[in-house]
N, C-alpha and C positions, 0 to 999 in steps of 0.2 A: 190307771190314770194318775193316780197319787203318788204312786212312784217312781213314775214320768215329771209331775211336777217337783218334788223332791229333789231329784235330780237335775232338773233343770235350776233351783234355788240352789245348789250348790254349788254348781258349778258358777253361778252368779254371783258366788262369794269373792270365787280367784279371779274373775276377771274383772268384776268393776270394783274400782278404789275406790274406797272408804274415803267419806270427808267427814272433816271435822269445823266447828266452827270458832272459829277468832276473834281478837277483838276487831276485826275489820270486815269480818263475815266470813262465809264459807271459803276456807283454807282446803284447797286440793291434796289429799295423800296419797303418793301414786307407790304403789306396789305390785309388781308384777314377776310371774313366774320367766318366762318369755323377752328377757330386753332388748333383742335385737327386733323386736316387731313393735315396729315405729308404729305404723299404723291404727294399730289400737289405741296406743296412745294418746294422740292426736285425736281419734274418734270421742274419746272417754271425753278428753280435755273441751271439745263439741259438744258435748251432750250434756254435760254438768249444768252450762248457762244456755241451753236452750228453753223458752215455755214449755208448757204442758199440752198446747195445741201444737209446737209445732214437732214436739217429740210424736204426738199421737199422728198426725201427718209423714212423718218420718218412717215411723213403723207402716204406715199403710201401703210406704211408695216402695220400702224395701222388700216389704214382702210380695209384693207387687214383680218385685225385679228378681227377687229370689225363684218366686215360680217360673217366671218366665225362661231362664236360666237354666234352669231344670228337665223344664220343658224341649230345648236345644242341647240336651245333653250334655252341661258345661260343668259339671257336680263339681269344681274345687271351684273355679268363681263363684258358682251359688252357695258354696258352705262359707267362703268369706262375708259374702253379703248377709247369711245367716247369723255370722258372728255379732255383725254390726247390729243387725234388727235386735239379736237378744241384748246387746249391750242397751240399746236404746229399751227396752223393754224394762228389764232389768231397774233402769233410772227411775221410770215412768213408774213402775211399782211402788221402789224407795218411797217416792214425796207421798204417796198416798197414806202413810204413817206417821 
């Protein structure tokens, strides 16, 4: 289990972009392996200025949609939709520190 979450923290490092913060506030830094997936990016850029209720909402309705997915045997849209939950996750951790 430890090194299932291990690796799940890791991999949290390449995909969500680091911010940093400014004299105007939090300053977005986007770095990515991957640039031709808009998508995530756009999600990140989502997820930064979302609350903590509505991230925690978020992950519930994804994984919600993840199972479901799964369930109808659509495994590449539900591994998308996983992307996004752990991006959301991922965020939702960050502030907790």
């Amino acid at each position: 289990m430890i090194m299932i979450a291990t690796a799940l923290m890791a991999l949290a490092t390449v995909v969500v972009a680091p911010r940093r913060l400014d004299a105007v506030g939090p300053v977005h830094v986007r770095y990515r392996r991957r640039a031709d997936d808009d998508s995530v990016g756009e999600m990140i850029d989502s997820v930064c200025v979302m609350r903590k209720d509505e991230l925690e909402t978020m992950i519930e309705s994804l994984f919600a949609r993840e199972r479901a997915l799964r369930a109808a045997d659509r495994v590449d849209e539900a591994r998308a939709i996983g992307l996004h939950k752990f991006i959301c996750i991922s965020e939702l951790r960050s502030r907790r520190f």
